[in-house]
C-alpha positions as CSV (number, residue, x, y, z in Angstrom):
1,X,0.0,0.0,0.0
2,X,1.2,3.8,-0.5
3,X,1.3,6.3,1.1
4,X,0.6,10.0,0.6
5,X,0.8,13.3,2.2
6,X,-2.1,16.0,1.0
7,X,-1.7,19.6,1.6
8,X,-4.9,21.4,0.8
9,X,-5.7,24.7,1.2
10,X,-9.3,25.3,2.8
11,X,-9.7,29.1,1.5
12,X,-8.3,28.8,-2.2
13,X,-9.5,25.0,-2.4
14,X,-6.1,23.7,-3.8
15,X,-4.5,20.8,-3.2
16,X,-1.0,19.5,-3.7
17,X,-0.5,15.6,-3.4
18,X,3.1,13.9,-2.8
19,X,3.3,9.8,-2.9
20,X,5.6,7.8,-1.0
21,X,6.4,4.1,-1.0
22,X,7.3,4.0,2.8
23,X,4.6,5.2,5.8
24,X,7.4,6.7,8.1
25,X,8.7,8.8,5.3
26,X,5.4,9.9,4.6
27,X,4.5,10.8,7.7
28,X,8.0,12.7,8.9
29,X,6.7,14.8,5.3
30,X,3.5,15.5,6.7
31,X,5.2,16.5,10.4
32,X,7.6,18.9,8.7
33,X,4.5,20.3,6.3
34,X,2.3,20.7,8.9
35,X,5.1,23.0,11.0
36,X,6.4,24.9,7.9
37,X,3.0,25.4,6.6
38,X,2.2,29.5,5.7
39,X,-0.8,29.1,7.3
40,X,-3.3,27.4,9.6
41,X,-5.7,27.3,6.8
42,X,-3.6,24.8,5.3
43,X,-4.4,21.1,6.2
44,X,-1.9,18.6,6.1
45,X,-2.7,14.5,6.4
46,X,-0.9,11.3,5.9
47,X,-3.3,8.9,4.3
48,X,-2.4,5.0,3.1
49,X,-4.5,3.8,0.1
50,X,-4.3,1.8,-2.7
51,X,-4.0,4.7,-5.6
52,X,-4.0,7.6,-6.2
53,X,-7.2,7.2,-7.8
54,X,-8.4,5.2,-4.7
55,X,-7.6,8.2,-2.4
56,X,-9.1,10.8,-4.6
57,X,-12.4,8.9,-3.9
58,X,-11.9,8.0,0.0
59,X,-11.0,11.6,0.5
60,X,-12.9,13.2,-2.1
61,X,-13.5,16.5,-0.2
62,X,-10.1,17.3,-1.1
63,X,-10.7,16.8,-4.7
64,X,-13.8,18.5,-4.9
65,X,-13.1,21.7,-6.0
66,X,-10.1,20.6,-8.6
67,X,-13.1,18.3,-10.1
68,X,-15.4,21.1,-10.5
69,X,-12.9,23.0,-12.6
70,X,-12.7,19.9,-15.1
């Protein structure tokens, strides 16, 4: 299973996804992200899934306004 780190952006509604093969790498990511974020409107979370296209549908709040642009 993978892992990956989302950053998304609760004002603008953006979101940035990074994949990593190992958890603990993922999750250091998300520990460093979360302290160097710009701002508290930015959520960071670790999440293990399948795919990509698995997580984009488990988490699909995330996604929802990069959907509604396509």
């Amino acid at each position: 299973m993978k892992s990956y780190v989302i950053e998304y952006d609760r004002r603008s509604g953006s979101v940035e996804v990074e994949e990593f093969v190992d958890r603990m790498e993922a999750t250091r990511a998300r520990l460093v992200k979360t302290r160097t974020r710009a701002s508290r409107d930015i959520e960071v979370v670790s999440v293990n899934s399948r795919s990509e296209e698995s997580l984009r549908r488990s988490h699909s709040r995330y996604f929802m306004r990069e959907t509604a642009l396509h």
